[in-house]
C-alpha positions in Angstrom: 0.0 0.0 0.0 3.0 2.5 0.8 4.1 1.7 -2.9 0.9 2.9 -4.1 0.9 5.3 -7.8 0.1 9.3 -6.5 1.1 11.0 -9.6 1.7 11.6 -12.9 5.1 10.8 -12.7 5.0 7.3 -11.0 2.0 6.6 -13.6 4.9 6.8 -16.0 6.6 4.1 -14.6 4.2 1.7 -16.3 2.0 3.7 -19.0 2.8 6.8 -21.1 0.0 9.2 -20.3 -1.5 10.8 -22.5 -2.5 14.6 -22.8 -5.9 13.9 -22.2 -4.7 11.9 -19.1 -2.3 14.1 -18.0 -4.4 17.4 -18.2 -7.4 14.7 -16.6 -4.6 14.3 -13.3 -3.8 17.8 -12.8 -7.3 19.1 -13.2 -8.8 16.6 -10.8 -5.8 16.6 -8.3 -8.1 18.5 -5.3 -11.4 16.3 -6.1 -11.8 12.7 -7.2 -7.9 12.3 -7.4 -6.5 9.0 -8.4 -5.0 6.1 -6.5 -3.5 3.3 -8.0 -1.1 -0.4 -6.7 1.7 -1.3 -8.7 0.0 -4.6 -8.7 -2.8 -3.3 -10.8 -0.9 -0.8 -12.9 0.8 -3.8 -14.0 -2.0 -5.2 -15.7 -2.0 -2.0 -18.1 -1.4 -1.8 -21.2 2.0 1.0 -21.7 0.8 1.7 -25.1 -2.8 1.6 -25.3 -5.1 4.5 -23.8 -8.0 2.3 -24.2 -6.9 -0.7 -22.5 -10.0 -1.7 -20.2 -7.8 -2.2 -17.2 -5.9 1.8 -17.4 -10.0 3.1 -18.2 -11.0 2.1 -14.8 -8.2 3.9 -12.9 -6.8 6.9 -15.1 -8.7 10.1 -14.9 -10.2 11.2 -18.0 -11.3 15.2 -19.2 -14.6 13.2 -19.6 -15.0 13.1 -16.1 -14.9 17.0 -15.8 -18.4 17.0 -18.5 -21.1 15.5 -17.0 -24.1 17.7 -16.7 -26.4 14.8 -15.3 -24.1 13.2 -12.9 -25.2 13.7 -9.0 -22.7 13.3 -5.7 -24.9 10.6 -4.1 -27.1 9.3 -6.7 -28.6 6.4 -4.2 -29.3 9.6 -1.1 -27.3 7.4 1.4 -26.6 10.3 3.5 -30.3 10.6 4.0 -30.2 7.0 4.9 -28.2 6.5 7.4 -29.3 6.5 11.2 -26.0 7.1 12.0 -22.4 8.0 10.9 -21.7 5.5 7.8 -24.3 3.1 8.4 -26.1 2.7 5.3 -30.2 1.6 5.8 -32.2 0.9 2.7 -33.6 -2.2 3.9 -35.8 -3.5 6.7 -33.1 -6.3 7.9 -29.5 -5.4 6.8 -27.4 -2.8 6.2 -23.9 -1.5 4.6 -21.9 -0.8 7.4 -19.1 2.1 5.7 -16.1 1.1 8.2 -13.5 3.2 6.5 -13.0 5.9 3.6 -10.2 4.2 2.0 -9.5 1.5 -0.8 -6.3 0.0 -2.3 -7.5 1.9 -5.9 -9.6 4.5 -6.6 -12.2 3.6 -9.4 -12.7 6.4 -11.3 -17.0 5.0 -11.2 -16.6 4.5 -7.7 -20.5 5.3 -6.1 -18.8 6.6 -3.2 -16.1 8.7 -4.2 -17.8 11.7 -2.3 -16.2 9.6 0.6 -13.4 7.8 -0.6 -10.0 9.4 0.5 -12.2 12.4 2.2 -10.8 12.8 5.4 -14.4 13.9 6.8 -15.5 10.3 6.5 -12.6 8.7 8.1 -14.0 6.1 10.8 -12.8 6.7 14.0 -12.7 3.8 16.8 -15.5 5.8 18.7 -17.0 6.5 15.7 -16.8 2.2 14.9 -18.4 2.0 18.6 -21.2 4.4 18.2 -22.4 1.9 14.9 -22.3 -1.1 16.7 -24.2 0.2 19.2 -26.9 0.9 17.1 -26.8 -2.4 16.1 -26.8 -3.9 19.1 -29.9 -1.9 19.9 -31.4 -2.8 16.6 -33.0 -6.3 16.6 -34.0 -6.2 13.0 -30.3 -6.5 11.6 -29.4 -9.8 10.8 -27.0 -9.1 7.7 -24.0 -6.6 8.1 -22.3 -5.9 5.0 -18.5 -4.3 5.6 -17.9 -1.5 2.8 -16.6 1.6 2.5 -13.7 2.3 1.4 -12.6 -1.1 1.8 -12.4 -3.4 4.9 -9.2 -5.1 4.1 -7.4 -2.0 4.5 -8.2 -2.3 8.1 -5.1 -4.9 10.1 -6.0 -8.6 10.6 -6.1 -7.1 14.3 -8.5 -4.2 13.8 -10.9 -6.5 11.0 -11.2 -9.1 13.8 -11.9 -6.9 16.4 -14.6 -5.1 14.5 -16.1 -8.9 13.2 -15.8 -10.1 17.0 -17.9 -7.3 18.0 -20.4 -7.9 15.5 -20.7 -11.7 16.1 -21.4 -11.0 19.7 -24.5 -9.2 18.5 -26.9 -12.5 18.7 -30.0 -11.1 16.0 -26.6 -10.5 13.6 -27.1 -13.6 11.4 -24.2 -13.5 8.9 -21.6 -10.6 8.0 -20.2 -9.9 4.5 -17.1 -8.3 3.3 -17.5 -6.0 0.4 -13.4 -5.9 -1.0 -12.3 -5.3 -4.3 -8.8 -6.5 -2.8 -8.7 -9.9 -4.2 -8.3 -8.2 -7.7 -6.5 -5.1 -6.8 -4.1 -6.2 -4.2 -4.5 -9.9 -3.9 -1.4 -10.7 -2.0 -3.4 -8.8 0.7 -5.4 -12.1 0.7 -2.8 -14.2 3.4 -3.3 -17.6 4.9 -3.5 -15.5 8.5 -6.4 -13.6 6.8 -8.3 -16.3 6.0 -7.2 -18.3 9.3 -8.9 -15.6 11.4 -12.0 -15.0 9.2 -13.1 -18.9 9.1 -13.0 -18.5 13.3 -16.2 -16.3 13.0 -18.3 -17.7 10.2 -20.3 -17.2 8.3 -18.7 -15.0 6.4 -19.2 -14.0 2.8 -17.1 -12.5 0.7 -18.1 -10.2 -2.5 -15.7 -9.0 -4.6 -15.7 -6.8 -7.9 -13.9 -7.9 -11.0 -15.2 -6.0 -14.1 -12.5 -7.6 -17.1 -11.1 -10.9 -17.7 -7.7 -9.3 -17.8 -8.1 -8.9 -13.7 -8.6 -12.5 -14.2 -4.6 -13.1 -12.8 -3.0 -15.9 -11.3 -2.8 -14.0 -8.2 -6.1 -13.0 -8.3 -7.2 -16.7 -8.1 -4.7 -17.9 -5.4 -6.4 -14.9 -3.6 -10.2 -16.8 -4.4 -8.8 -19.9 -3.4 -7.3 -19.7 0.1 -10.6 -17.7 0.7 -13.2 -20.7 -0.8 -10.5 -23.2 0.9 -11.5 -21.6 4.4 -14.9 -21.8 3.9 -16.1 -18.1 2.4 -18.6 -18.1 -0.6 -16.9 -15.7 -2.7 -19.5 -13.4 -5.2 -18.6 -11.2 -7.9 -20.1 -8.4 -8.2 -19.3 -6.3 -11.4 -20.3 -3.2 -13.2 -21.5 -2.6 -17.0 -19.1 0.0 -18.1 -19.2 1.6 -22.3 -15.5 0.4 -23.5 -14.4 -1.9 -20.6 -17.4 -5.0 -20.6 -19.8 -3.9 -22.5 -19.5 -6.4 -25.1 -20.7 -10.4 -25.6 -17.6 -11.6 -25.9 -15.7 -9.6 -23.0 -18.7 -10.5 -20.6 -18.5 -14.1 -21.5 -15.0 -14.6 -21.1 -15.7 -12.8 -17.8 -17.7 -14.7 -16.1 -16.8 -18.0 -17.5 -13.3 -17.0 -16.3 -15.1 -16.4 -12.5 -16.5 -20.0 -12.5 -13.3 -21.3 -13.3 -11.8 -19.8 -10.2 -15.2 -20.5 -8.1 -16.4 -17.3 -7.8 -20.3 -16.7 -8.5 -20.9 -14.3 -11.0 -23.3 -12.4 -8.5 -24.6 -9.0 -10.2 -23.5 -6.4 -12.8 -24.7 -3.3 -11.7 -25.8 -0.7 -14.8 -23.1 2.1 -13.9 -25.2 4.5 -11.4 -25.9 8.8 -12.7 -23.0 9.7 -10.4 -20.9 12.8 -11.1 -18.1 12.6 -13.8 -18.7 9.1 -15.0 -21.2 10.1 -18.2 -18.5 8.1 -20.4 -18.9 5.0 -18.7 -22.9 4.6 -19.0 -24.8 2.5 -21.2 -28.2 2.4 -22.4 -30.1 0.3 -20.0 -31.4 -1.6 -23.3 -28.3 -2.3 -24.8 -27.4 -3.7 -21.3 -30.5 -6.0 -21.1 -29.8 -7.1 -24.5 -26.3 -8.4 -23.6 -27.6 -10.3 -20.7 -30.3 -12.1 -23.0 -27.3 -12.8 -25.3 -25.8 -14.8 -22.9 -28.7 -17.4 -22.0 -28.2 -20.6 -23.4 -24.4 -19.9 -24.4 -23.1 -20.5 -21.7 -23.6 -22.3 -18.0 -27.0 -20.9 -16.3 -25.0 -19.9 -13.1 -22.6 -18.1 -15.1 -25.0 -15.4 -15.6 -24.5 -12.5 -13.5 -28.3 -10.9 -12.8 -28.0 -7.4 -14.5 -29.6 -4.3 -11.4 -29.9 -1.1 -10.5 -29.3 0.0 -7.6 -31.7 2.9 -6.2 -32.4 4.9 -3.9 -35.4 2.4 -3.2 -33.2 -0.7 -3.5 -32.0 -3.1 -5.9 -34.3 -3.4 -9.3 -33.7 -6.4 -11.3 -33.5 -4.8 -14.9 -36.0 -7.7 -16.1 -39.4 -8.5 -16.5 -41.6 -7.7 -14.4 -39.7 -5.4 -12.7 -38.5 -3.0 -15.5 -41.6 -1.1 -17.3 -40.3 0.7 -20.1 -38.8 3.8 -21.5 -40.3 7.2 -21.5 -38.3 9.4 -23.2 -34.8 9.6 -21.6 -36.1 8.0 -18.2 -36.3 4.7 -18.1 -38.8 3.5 -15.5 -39.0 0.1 -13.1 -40.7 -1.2 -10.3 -38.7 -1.7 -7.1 -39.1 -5.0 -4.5 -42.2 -2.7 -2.4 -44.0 -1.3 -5.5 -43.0 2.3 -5.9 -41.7 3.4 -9.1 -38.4 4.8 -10.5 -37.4 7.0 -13.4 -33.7 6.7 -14.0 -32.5 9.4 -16.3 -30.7 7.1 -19.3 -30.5 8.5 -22.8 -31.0 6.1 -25.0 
């Protein structure tokens, strides 16, 4: 982590920017600035601006011209009952235990948060959410986000689960890391030796390209399947990086070779400075269709949007229709959503 890329200049080290990237670093140095691991910088391509792997983590201008794109497109702030503690439904929650990852996507949902010193999570700060779970008896799932939990110690990640298995209406806690493909030496035999003490534990994790696919990445899968974790993937639709038959495919078929559950692919949310990365919600549905009956039923990821309502399926009978440049669906409790999505 102390190795991590900061600047322009270390970016060099593995790719030649370009104008566009370099102008895209220095403009965006103050808000949204970029983070990036050796590890992954490795997988870039030196020559080749539109490799799917650099799109992900090197700004773009594009980022600086999107008229549509809102800070907290899901209203999380407005649901949360305290500091980080994310509610949107009735028996679990996402539980925001730290502001930092190893990488900063440039789609990341929460990058009004991520690297924002206001929404570090202090250890009183920690106490004061598990206290409101303890005193919450309709919590049975916990999902660890952020930021990322693995950035936390094995010390400090065990403490934290400890206290939460202790909580007896807490069923089952999940970790939320995009480590395992960003870092995935982070992944240890210690790691896994201390979460298998408190199970269950799930672990979701966020490949988006079957170049992530490393052998790394899968020794990182395996000592966590070996110690018992069901390991999810949970992926999003970006325009140039997946949003193709072929590079979906290869994907997910590449995820069931490692035994990890192609889970969902999320349709990138309206969230600011990431206009370049959305796809038409049809053309997204259409690639999902593609996929049935090529390929092994449990290979195929189900295709959501998140809202600020909850998780729609972007299927029958949840999604309605287009009206204009909304497209409109039916959340789990009835109410209705318009997502703003040229087509």
């Amino acid at each position: 982590m102390q190795h991590r890329i900061r600047g322009a200049a270390e970016l060099a080290r593995f790719v030649t920017p370009t104008d566009d990237e370099a102008r895209a670093i220095a403009a965006l140095s103050e808000r949204f600035r970029f983070v990036i691991t050796p590890y992954y910088a490795s997988l870039m391509d030196p020559a080749d601006p539109e490799c799917p792997v650099r799109k992900q983590v090197v700004p773009r201008l594009a980022e600086l011209g999107d008229p549509h794109g809102l800070a907290d497109p899901l209203d999380e702030v407005a649901h949360s009952p305290v500091k980080n503690v994310v509610r949107v439904y009735e028996d679990r929650i996402a539980f925001c235990v730290n502001n930092e990852c190893a990488l900063y996507c440039r789609y990341c949902l929460r990058k009004r948060m991520v690297g924002d010193e206001e929404w570090t999570m202090k250890r009183a700060e920690l106490q004061v959410a598990l206290d409101w779970i303890r005193a919450t008896p309709a919590i049975r799932d916990v999902l660890l986000t952020g930021g990322d939990p693995l950035v936390f110690s094995d010390e400090r990640l065990e403490w934290l689960i400890r206290e939460l298995r202790a909580i007896p209406h807490v069923e089952i806690v999940r970790l939320g890391t995009r480590f395992p493909v960003t870092l995935p030496m982070r992944v240890t035999p210690e790691l896994c030796e201390m979460l298998q003490r408190y199970h269950p534990i799930w672990v979701n994790t966020h490949f988006n390209h079957p170049k992530e696919l490393t052998p790394e990445a899968a020794r990182a899968c395996d000592l966590l399947t070996r110690a018992g974790i069901p390991v999810g993937n949970q992926s999003v639709l970006l325009a140039g990086v997946n949003d193709d038959i072929a590079t979906m495919k290869a994907l997910c078929e590449g995820l069931v070779r490692m035994r990890v559950r192609p889970y969902y692919v999320y349709q990138a949310q309206l969230l600011e400075g990431t206009g370049h990365f959305r796809v038409p919600i049809e053309r997204g549905v259409e690639l999902f269709r593609a996929l049935r009956g090529r390929t092994s039923g449990f290979a195929i990821p189900q295709y959501v949007l998140d809202t600020p309502y909850g998780k729609v399926p972007l299927d029958y009978p949840f999604l309605k229709g287009r009206e204009g440049d909304y497209v409109v669906m039916e959340s789990f409790d009835g109410r209705v959503w318009r997502e703003l999505n040229p087509a």
